[in-house]
C-alpha positions, 0 to 999 in steps of 0.5 A: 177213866182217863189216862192220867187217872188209869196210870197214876195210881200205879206209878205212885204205888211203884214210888211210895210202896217202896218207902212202906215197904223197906221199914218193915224189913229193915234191923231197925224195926225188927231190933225194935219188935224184938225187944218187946219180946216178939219173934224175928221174921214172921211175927215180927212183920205180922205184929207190925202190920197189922198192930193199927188193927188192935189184938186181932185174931189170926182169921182177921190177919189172914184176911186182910193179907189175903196171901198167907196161909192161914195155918201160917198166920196162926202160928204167930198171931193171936200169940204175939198179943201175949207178948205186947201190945199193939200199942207198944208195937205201933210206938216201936214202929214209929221208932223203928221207921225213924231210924230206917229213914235216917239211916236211908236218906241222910239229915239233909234229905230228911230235913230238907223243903223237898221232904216236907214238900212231898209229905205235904202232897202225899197227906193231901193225896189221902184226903181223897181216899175211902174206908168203906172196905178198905180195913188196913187203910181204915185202921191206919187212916185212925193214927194221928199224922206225925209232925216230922215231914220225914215220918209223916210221908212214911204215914201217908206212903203207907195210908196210900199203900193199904188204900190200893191194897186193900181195893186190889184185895178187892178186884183178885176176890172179883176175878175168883182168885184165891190168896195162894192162886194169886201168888201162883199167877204173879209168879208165873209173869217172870216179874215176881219173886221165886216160887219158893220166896213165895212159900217160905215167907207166906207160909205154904207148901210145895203140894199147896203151890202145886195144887194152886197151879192146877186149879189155874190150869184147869181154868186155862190161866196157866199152860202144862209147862206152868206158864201165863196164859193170853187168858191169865194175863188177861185175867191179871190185867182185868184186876190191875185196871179195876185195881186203877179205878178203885184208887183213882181218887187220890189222884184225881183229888190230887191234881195230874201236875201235883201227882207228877211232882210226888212221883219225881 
């Protein structure tokens, strides 16, 4: 693996995931969620996620999240498919992203050359990406692009996204991390939310967290004071470069200067 293809992955998850990411915990998508009935917080962001997946049950939710307790994903998922529908909720999230973007960005971003621009590139990036075992970016790479340049790099933002996240599902499974350890040694970095962010939004419990960093002490990840190890940021480091190569070939399709000019 080159440098261009070991770093490029990485630098357009730092740009595009933000882009992804902001809709899901922005008023306009849960205002949207919760007019179909659905619970604010939680089942909202639960629903909206995993909606291109169909009425999926709680265990197929939690597997493909990874780091949510299971228990947790149980409490709102398959219940919210009793409320609507994931049909319903996709055509909400399409609404629901329009309005983040537009409230973000502005109309002259939104309808300016650089925003079509930069959907093209970021579409062109996801001719390149594979659904074998990737289920998120599968179900996702199944919707039909949008035509608005705005909302049609939202797609791509998050077709790019679940590809990387669901490899680096991957590569945490290789490195014998469950979902909770793996929040733990994230946690432990410094360069992570709180411990408690953690629980409170994945649904775990203090005994659970403590439970987690002991196993990852036991295995010499973590110190006594519940600090990275050099073994656990080896470790980390081992699943982020597998990670690199399980999402190299968008990039590599892409082109090293057409990367570049997505990324700026």
């Amino acid at each position: 693996m080159t440098s261009f293809e070991a770093s490029a992955g990485r630098r357009c998850h730092s740009v595009v995931n933000p882009l992804h990411s902001s809709v899901y915990f922005a008023p306009e998508l849960e205002n949207e969620l919760a007019a179909l009935g659905l619970r604010r917080g939680a089942m909202a962001y639960l629903a909206g996620r995993s909606a291109p997946l169909g009425a999926v049950g709680a265990g197929t939710v939690t597997a493909t999240f990874y780091n949510f307790n299971h228990e947790h994903v149980q409490r709102y998922i398959p219940a919210a498919w009793s409320v609507t529908t994931p049909e319903a909720v996709l055509t909400a999230r399409r609404r629901g992203t329009d309005g983040t973007l537009r409230r973000l960005l502005g109309e002259e971003i939104l309808t300016s050359k650089e925003m079509a621009e930069a959907a093209e590139l970021a579409l062109r990036a996801t001719e390149a990406c594979r659904r074998e075992a990737r289920p998120l970016y599968a179900a996702n790479a199944d919707l039909p692009v949008p035509e608005e340049p705005h909302l049609a790099l939202w797609h791509a933002a998050t077709l790019l996204r679940e590809h990387r996240g669901d490899g680096h599902l991957t590569a945490l499974a290789v490195a014998g991390l469950s979902g909770i350890e793996a929040l733990v040694l994230h946690n432990a970095t410094g360069k992570a939310p709180t411990s408690a962010t953690f629980m409170r939004t994945r649904g775990w419990s203090v005994e659970q967290w403590a439970a987690a960093r002991d196993r990852l002490h036991e295995r010499g990840l973590l110190d006594e004071a519940g600090e990275l190890t050099e073994s656990g940021a080896d470790l980390r480091e081992e699943a982020e470069v597998l990670t690199d190569r399980l999402d190299a070939a968008p990039y590599d399709h892409l082109g090293s200067a057409a990367t570049e000019r997505l990324t700026e």
